[in-house]
C-alpha positions as CSV (number, residue, x, y, z in Angstrom):
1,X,149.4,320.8,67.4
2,X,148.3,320.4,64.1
3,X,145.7,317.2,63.3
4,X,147.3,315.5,60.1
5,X,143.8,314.0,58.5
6,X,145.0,309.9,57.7
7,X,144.2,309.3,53.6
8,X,142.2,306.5,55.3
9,X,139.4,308.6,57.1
10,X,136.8,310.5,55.4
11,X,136.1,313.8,57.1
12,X,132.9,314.1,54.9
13,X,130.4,313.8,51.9
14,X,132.5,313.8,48.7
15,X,135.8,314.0,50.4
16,X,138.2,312.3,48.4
17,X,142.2,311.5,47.7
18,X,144.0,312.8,44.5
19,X,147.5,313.1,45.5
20,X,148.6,314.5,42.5
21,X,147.8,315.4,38.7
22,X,150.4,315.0,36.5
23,X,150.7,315.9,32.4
24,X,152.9,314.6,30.4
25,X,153.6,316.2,27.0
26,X,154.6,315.0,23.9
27,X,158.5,315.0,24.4
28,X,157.6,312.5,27.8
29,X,158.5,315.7,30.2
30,X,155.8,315.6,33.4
31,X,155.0,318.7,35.8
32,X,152.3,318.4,38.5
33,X,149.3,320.2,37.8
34,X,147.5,319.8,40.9
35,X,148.3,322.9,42.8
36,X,146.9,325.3,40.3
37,X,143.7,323.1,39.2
38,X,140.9,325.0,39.7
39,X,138.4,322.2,38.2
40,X,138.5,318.8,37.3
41,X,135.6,317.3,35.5
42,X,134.9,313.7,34.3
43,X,131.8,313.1,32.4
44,X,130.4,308.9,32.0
45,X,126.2,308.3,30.3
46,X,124.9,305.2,28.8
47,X,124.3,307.7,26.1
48,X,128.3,308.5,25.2
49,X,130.7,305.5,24.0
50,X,133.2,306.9,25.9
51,X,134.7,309.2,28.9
52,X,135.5,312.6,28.2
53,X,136.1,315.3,31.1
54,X,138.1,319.0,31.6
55,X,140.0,320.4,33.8
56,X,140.6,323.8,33.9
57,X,144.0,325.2,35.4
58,X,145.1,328.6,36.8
59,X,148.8,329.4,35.3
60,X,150.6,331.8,37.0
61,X,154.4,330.3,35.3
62,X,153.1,329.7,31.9
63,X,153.1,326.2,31.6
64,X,151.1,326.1,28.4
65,X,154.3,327.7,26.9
66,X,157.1,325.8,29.2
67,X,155.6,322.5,27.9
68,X,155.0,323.1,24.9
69,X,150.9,322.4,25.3
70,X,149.3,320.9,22.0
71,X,146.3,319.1,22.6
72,X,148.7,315.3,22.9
73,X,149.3,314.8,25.9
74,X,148.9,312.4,28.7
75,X,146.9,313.3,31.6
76,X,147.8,310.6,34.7
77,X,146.0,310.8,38.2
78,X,144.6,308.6,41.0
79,X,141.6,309.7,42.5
80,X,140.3,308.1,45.2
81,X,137.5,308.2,48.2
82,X,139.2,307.5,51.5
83,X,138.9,304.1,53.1
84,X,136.4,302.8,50.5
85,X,138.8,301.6,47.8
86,X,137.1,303.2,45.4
87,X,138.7,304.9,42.7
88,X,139.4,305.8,39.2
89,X,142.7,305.0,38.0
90,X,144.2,307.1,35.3
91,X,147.8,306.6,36.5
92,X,150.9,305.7,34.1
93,X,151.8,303.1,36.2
94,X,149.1,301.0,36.8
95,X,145.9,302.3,35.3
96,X,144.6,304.1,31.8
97,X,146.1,308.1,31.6
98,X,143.5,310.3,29.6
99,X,144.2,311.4,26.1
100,X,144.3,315.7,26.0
101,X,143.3,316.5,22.9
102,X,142.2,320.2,22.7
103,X,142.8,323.2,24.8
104,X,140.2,326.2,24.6
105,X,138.7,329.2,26.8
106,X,142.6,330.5,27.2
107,X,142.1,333.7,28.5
108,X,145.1,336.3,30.4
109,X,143.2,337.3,33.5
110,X,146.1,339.9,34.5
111,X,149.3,340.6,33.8
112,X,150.5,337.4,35.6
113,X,147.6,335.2,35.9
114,X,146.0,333.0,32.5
115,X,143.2,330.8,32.7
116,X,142.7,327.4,30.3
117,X,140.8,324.4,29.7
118,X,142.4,321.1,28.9
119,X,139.9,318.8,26.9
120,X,140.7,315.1,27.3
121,X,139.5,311.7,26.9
122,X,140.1,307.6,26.7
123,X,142.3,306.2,24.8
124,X,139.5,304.4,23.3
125,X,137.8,307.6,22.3
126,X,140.8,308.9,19.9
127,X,141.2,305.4,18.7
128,X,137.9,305.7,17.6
129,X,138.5,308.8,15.8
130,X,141.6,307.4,14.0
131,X,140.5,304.1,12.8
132,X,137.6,302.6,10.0
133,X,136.5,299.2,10.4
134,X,135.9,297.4,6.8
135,X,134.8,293.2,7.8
136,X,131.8,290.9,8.0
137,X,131.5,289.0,10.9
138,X,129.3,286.1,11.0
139,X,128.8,285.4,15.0
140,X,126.8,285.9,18.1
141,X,126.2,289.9,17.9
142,X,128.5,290.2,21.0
143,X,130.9,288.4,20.5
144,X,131.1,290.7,16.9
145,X,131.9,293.7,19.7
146,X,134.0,292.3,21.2
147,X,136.8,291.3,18.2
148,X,136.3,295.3,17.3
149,X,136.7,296.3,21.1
150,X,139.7,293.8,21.1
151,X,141.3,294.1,17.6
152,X,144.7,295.9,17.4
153,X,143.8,297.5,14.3
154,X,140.6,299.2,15.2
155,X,140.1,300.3,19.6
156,X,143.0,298.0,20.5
157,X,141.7,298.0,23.9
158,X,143.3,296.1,27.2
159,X,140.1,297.5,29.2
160,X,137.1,295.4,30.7
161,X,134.0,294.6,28.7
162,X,131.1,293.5,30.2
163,X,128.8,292.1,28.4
164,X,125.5,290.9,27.8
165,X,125.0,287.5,25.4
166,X,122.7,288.4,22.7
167,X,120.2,285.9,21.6
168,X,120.4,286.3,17.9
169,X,124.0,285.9,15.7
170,X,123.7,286.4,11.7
171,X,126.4,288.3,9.2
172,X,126.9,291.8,9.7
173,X,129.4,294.1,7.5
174,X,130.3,297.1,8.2
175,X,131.2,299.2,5.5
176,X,134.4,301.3,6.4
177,X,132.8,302.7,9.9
178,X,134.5,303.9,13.3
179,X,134.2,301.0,15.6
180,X,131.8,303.0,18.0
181,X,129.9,303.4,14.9
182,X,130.5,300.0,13.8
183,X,129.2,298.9,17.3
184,X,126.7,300.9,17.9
185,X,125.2,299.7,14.3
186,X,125.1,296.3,15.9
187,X,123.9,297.3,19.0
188,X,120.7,298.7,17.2
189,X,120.1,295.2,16.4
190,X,120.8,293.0,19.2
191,X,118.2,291.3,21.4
192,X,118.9,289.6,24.3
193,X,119.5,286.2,25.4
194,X,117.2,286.1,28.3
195,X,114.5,288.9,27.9
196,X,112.5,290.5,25.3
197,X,114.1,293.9,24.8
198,X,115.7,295.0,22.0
199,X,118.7,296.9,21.3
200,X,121.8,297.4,23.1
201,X,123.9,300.1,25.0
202,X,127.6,300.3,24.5
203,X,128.9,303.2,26.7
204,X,132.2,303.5,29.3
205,X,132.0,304.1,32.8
206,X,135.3,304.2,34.6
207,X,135.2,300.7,35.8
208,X,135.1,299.8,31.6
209,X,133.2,299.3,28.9
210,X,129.2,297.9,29.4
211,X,127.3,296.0,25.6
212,X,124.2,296.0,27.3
213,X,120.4,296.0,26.8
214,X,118.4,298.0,28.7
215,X,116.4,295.3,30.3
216,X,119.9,293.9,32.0
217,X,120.8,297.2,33.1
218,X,117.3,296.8,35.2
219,X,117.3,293.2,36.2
220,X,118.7,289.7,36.3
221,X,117.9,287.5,32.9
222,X,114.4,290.0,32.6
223,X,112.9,288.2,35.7
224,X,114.7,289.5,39.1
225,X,115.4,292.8,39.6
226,X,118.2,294.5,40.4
227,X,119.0,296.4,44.1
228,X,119.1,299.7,44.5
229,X,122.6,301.2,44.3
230,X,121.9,304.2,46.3
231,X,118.2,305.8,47.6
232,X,118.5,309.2,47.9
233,X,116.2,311.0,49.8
234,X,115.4,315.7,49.9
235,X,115.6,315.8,54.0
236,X,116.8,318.5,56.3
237,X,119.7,317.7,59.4
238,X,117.7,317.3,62.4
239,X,119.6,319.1,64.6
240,X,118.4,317.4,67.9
241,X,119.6,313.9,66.4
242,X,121.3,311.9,68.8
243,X,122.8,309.7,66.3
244,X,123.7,312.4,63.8
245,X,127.4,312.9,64.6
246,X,127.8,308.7,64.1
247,X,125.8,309.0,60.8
248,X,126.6,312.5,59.3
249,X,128.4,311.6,56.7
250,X,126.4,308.4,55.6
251,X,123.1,311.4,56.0
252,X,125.1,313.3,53.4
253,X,125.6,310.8,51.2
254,X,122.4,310.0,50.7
255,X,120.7,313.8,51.2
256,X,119.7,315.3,47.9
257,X,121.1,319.3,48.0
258,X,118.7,320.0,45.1
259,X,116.4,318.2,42.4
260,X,114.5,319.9,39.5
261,X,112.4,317.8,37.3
262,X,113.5,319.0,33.6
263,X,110.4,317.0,32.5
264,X,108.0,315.9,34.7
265,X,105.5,314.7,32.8
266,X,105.0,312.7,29.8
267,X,104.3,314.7,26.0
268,X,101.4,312.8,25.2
269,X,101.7,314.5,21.7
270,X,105.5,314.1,21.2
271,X,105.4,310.6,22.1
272,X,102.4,309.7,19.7
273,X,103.8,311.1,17.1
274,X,107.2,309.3,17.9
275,X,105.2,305.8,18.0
276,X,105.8,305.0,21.6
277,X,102.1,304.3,22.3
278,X,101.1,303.2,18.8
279,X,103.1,302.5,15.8
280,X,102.6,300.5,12.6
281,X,105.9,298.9,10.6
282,X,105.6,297.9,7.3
283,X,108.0,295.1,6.4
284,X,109.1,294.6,2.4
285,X,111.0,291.6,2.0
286,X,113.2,292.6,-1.3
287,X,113.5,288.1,-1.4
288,X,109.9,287.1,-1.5
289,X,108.6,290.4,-3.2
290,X,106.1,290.3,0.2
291,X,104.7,293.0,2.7
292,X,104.4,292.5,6.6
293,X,102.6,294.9,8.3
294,X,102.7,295.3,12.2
295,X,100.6,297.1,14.9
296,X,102.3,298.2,18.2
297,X,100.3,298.7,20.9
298,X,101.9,300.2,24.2
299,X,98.9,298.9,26.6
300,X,99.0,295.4,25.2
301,X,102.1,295.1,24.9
302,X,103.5,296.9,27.9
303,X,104.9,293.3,30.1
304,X,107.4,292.6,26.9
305,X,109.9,295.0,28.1
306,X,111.1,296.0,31.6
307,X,110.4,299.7,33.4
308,X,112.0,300.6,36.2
309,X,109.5,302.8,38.0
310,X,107.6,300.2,39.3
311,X,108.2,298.7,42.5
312,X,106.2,295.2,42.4
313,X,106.9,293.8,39.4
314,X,108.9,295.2,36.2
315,X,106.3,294.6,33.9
316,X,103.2,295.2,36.1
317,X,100.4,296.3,33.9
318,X,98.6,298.6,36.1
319,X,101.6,301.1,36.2
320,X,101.4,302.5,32.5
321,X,102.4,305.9,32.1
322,X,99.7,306.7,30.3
323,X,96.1,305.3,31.6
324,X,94.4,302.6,29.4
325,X,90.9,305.3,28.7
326,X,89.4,306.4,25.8
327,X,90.4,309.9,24.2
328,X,87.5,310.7,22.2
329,X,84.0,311.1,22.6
330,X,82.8,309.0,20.0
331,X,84.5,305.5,20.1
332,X,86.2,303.6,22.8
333,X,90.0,303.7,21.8
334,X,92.7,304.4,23.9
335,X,96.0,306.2,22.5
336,X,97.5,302.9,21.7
337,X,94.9,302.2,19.2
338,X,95.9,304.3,16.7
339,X,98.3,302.4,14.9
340,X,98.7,305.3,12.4
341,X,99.9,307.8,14.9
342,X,103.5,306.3,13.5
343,X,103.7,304.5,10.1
344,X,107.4,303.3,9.1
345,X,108.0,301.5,6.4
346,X,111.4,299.1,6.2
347,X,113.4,296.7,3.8
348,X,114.1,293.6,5.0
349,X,115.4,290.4,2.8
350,X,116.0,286.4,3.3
351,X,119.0,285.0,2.7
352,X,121.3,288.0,2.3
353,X,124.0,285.6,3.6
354,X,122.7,282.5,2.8
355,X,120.8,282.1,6.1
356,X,117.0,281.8,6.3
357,X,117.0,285.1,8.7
358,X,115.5,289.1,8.4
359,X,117.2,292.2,9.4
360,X,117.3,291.0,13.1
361,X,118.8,287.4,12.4
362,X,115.6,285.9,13.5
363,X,112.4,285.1,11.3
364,X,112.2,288.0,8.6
365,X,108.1,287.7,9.3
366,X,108.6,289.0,12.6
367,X,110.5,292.3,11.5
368,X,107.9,294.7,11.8
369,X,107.0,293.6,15.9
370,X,110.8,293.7,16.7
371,X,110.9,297.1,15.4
372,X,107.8,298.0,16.7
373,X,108.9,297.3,20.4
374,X,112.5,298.4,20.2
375,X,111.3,301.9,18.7
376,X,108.7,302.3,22.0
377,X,110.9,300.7,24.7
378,X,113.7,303.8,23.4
379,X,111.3,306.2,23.4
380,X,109.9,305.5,26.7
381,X,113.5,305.8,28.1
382,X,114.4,308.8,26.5
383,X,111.3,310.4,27.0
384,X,109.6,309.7,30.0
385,X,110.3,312.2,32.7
386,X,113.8,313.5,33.6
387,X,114.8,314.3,36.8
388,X,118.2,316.5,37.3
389,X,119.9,315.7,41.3
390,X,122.5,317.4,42.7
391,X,123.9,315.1,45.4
């Protein structure tokens, strides 16, 4: 007799539920894809403002040419890991179906057999493409997201946001950008409420949208930090586990198949030259016909932001990435002391809006230290080592 597996159970790592996979074409006409999907791909980074993914089918009936395929349709499907109630809803009825909007790699394998890709993404991601954004808006920095995230002329969207208050609010206008352009210009500037960071992410997972910095993606208010989500650990299946048929699939979850480290070390040179260890910002306030000048230094300034790789405190100083030691033979300076490494020069101005502010909405005198920090602290996350896991 044949066991019937309950949708309930998982049988194993990366099982899952996906009953079905429907597209709908333009004309509102649906056929269920899911029987000749060979792969189905959904990509989310903090780096992307929204979710894109493929799926690429095996047609044996030509559907491309039954539907009518044109890069418009709807792509609905609920996919789902058993038992946990977890899961991404892209369904018409009750969740947010994926915009197609290119097909490529069509290719006639035989005489009976073509292979395609179907490109697709948010809805928010072709509203983006569609709509400018031409307004000032003279609020919190968040709260200026969230009437472009919201507005029904520019992404329209009915999807979560969360978000992080920012601590500063002056006049921003955007001058006729996409609103993840528009966004992302204010994101550049944010700070946060309750930490020192500066700069925001705005990206889409597919529980919704995150405006965050990156100090709350680390920790609570910049003082408490965050769990874990997952520790994931290279280990072998001891066979002679007593315990292992209970804990198999929980092993699995957390057992890395593979790991390469596509950098594993930092480029001292790159990242000198980039300004993450030192870095001086000129300031010239167009207002007061002024110059403030700023020196950032990575060792003594190392506890403003928040790093993740250490495991006492987020902004212990004896965990730089690169040791506080001289580098030449004939003085006593470490890499952080050479300002110069990195000279920017910026325009800044009181009272571009009436308000007594700089380019950050704060005190135009501290200009050159905000950008100072904001330029390390994204360096150091973009830069620092990368490690590639396949779980």
């Amino acid at each position: 007799m044949v066991k019937v597996k309950h949708p309930d159970e998982i049988a194993f790592a990366g099982d899952y539920n996906l009953p079905r996979i429907d597209l709908y074409n333009h004309k509102g006409q649906a056929i269920d894809l899911k029987n000749i999907v060979h792969e189905l791909n959904i990509y989310e980074s903090i780096y992307k403002n929204a979710i894109t993914g493929s799926i690429v089918v095996v047609d044996a009936n030509n559907f491309i040419g039954k539907m009518e395929i044109q890069g418009l349709e709807r792509l609905s499907f609920k996919l789902e890991t058993p038992g946990s109630g977890v899961f991404i809803d892209a369904s018409m009825e009750t969740g947010d179906p994926f915009h197609v909007y290119k097909i490529s790699d069509r290719r006639q394998v035989n005489d009976n057999l073509m292979l395609f890709t179907l490109h697709f993404g948010s809805r928010e991601f072709m509203r983006n493409i569609r709509t400018k954004v031409s307004q000032a808006y003279d609020k919190r920095l968040d709260m200026s997201v969230m009437s472009i995230f919201t507005d029904p002329e520019y992404l329209d969207s009915r999807k979560n946001l969360y978000h992080e208050p920012t601590g500063n609010s002056f006049k921003m206008v955007i001058p006729n950008l996409r609103p993840f352009d528009a966004i992302n210009m204010i994101a550049k500037r944010a700070m946060p409420e309750k930490s020192k960071g500066v700069g925001y992410y705005f990206y889409e997972t597919t529980k919704g949208f995150h405006f965050k910095s990156w100090d709350n993606m680390c920790s609570v208010d910049g003082k408490i930090m965050r769990k874990p989500k997952q520790k994931f650990y290279y280990m072998q299946i001891q066979s002679k586990d007593s315990d292992l048929d209970m804990n198999k699939i929980e092993h699995e979850f957390k057992s890395v198949e593979s790991y390469k480290f596509v950098n594993n070390f930092h480029d001292v040179a790159a990242n000198t030259a980039l300004g993450t260890y030192g870095h001086r910002v000129i300031t010239y306030n167009l207002f007061e016909k002024t110059r403030y000048e700023s020196d950032y230094n990575y060792h003594t300034q190392f506890d403003s932001s928040i790093h993740v790789d250490n495991e006492g405190s987020y902004t212990d100083a004896g965990k730089y990435a690169v040791v506080d030691a001289k580098v030449d033979f004939d003085n006593e300076k470490n890499v952080s002391d050479y300002a110069e490494s990195r000279v920017s020069l910026q325009a800044s101005t009181k009272f571009l809006h009436d308000d007594d502010v700089g380019m950050y909405g704060i005190d135009s005198f501290t200009d050159s230290s905000t950008t100072g920090q904001k330029v390390s602290q994204n360096n150091q996350v973009l830069h620092g080592t990368l490690l590639k896991l396949v779980v």
